[in-house]
Backbone bond lengths (Angstrom), bond angles and torsions (degrees), N, CA, C in turn:
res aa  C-N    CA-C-N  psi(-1)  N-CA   C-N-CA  omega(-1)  CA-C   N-CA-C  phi
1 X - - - 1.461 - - 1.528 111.13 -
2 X 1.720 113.83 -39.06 1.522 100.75 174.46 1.378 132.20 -56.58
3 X 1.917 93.97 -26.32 1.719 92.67 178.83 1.756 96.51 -69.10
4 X 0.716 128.52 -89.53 1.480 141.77 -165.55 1.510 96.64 -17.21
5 X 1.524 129.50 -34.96 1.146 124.95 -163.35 1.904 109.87 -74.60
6 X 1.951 90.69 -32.24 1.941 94.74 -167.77 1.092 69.56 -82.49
7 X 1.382 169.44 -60.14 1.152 142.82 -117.42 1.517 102.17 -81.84
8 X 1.355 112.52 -48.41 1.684 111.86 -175.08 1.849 100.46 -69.22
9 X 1.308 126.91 -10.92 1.160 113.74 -160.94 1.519 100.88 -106.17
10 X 1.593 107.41 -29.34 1.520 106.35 155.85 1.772 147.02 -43.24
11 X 1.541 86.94 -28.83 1.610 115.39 -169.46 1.811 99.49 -78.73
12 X 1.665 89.35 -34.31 1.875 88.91 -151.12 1.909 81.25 -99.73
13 X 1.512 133.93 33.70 1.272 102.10 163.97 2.023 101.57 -101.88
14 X 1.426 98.92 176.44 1.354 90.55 -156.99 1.761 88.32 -167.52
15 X 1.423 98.40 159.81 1.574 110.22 175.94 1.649 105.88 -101.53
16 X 1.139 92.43 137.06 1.783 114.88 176.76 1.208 125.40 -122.48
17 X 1.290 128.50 145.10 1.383 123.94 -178.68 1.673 92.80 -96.87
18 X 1.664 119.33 166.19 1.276 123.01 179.31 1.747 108.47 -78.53
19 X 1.123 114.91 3.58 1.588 104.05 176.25 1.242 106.82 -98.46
20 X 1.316 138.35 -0.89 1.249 144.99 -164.32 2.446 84.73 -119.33
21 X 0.936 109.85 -51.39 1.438 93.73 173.15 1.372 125.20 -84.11
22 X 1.502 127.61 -12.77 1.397 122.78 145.55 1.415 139.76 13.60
23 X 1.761 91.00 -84.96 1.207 118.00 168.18 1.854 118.33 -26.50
24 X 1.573 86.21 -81.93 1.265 94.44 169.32 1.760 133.88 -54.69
25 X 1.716 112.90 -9.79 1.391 100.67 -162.06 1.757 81.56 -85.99
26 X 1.434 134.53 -41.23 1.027 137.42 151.83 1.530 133.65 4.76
27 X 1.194 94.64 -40.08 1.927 104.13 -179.37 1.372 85.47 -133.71
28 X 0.918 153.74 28.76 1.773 144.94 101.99 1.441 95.07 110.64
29 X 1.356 128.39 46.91 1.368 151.95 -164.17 1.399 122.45 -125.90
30 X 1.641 113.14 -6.78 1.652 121.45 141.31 0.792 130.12 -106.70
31 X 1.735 102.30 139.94 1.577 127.10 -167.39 0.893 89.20 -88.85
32 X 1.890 136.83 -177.03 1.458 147.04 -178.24 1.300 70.03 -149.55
33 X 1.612 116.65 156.31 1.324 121.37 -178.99 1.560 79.96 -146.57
34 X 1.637 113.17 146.13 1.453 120.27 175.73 1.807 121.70 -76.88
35 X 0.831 127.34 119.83 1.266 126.06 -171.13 1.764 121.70 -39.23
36 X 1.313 97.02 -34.04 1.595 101.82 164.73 1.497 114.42 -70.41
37 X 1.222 132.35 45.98 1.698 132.58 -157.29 1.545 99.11 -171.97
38 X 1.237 100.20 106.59 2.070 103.65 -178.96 1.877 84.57 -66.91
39 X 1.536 85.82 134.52 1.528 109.81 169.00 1.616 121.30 -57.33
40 X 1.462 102.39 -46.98 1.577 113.49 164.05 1.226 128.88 -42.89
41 X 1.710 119.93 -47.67 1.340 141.72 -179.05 1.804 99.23 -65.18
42 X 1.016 96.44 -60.10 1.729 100.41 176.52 1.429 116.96 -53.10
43 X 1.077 97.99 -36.50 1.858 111.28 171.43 1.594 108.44 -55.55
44 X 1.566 103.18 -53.49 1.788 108.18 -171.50 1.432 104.46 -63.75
45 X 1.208 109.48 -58.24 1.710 125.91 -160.15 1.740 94.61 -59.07
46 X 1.731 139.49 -42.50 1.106 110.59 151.30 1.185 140.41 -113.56
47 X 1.394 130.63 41.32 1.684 135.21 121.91 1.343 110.56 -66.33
48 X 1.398 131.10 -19.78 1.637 95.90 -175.84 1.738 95.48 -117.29
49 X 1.510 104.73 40.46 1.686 106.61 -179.97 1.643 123.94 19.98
50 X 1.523 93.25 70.27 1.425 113.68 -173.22 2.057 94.58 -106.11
51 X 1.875 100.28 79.33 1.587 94.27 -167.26 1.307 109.25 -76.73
52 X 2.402 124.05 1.64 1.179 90.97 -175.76 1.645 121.27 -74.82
53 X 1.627 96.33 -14.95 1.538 109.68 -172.50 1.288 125.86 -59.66
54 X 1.290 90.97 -65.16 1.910 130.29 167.53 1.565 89.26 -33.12
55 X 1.563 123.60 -80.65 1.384 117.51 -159.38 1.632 119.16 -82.67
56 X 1.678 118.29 7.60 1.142 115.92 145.11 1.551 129.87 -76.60
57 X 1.602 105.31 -17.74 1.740 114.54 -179.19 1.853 94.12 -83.52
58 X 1.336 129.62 -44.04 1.108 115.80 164.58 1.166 120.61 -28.60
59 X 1.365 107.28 -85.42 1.654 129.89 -164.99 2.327 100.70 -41.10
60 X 1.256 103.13 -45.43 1.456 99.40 172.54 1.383 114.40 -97.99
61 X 1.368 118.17 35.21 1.477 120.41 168.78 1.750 117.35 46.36
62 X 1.261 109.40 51.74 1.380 99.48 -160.17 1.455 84.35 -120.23
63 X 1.689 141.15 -6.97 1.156 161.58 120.20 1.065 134.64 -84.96
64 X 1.567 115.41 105.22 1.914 113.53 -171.65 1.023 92.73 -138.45
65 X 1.684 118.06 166.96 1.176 137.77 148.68 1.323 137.22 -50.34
66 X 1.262 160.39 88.27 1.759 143.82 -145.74 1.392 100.85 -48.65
67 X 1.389 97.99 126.61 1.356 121.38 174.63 2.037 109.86 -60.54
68 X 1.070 116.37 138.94 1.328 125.43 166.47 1.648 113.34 -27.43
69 X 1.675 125.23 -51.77 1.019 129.32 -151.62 1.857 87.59 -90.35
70 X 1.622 126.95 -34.16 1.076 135.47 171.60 1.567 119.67 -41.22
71 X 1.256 108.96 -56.57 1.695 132.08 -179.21 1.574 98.75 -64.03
72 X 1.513 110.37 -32.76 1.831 91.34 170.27 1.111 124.84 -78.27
73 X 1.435 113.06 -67.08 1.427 103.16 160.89 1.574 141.97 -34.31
74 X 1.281 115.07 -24.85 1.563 122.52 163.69 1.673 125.63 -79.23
75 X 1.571 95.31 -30.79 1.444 101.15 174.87 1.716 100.03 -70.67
76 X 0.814 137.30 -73.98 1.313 136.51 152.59 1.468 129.50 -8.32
77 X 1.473 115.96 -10.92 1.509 119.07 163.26 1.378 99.07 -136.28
78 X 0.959 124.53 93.21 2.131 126.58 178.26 1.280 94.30 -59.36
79 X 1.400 137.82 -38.89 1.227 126.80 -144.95 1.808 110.95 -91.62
80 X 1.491 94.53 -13.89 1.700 102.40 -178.09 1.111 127.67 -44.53
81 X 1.383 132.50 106.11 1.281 130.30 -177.41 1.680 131.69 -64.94
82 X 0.896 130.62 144.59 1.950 126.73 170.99 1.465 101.09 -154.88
83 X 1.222 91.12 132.56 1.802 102.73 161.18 1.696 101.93 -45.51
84 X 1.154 93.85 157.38 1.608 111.74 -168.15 1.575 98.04 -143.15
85 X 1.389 106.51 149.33 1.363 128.68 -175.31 1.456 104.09 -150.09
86 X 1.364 140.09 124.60 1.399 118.79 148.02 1.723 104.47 -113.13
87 X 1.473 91.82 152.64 1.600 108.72 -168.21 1.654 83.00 -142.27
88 X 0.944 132.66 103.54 1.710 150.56 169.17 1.142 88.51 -31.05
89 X 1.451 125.62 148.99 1.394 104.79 -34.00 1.882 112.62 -103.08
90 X 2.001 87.39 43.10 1.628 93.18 171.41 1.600 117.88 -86.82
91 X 1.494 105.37 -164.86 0.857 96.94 159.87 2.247 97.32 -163.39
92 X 1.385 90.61 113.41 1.336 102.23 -162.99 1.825 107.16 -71.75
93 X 1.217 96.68 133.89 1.854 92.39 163.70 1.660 114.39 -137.03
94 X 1.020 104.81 161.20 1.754 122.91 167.38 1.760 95.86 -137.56
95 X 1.453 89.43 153.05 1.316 93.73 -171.48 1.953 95.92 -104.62
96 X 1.693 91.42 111.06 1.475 78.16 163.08 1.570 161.03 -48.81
97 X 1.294 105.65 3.26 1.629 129.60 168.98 1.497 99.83 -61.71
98 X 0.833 134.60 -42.23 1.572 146.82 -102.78 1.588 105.51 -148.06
99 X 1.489 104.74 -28.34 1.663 110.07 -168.49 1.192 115.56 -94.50
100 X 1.268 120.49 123.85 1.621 124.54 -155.44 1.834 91.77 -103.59
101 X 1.094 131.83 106.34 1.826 137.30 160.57 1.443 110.17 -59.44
């Protein structure tokens, strides 16, 4: 089931500008995922509520919430791009500056 799972979660990642994730950072529903961390993997580990993983990427900040000073600077560029993931009822980002393909 996990393959089948990156596979469907592979299909649905996608580039976003920050005015289109806004919305969501708003009701506190984006993740920031660290660029050293495939977005997909982060995707699996929380749809299939795998919390030892999930809450080891916490604990080393390698998954956070956008920081206060983050949300300004982004509101301030609508056009900023990040890989995008949604995993209900998240909504995953990497900041494309940063994201190595």
């Amino acid at each position: 089931m996990s393959q089948d799972l990156k596979q469907e979660l592979s299909e649905m990642l996608a580039p976003a500008d920050w005015a289109w994730i806004s919305p969501h950072a708003n009701r506190g529903a984006v993740v920031v995922v660290d660029p050293q961390l495939d977005l997909v993997d982060v995707g699996v580990a929380i749809a299939t509520d795998n919390t030892a993983v999930v809450n080891h990427w916490i604990a080393e900040a390698l998954i956070t919430k956008p920081s206060p000073f983050q949300l300004e600077i982004w509101d301030q560029t609508a056009k900023k791009q990040f890989q995008s993931l949604i995993v209900q009822p998240f909504v995953l980002v990497q900041d494309s500056a940063t994201h190595e393909d």
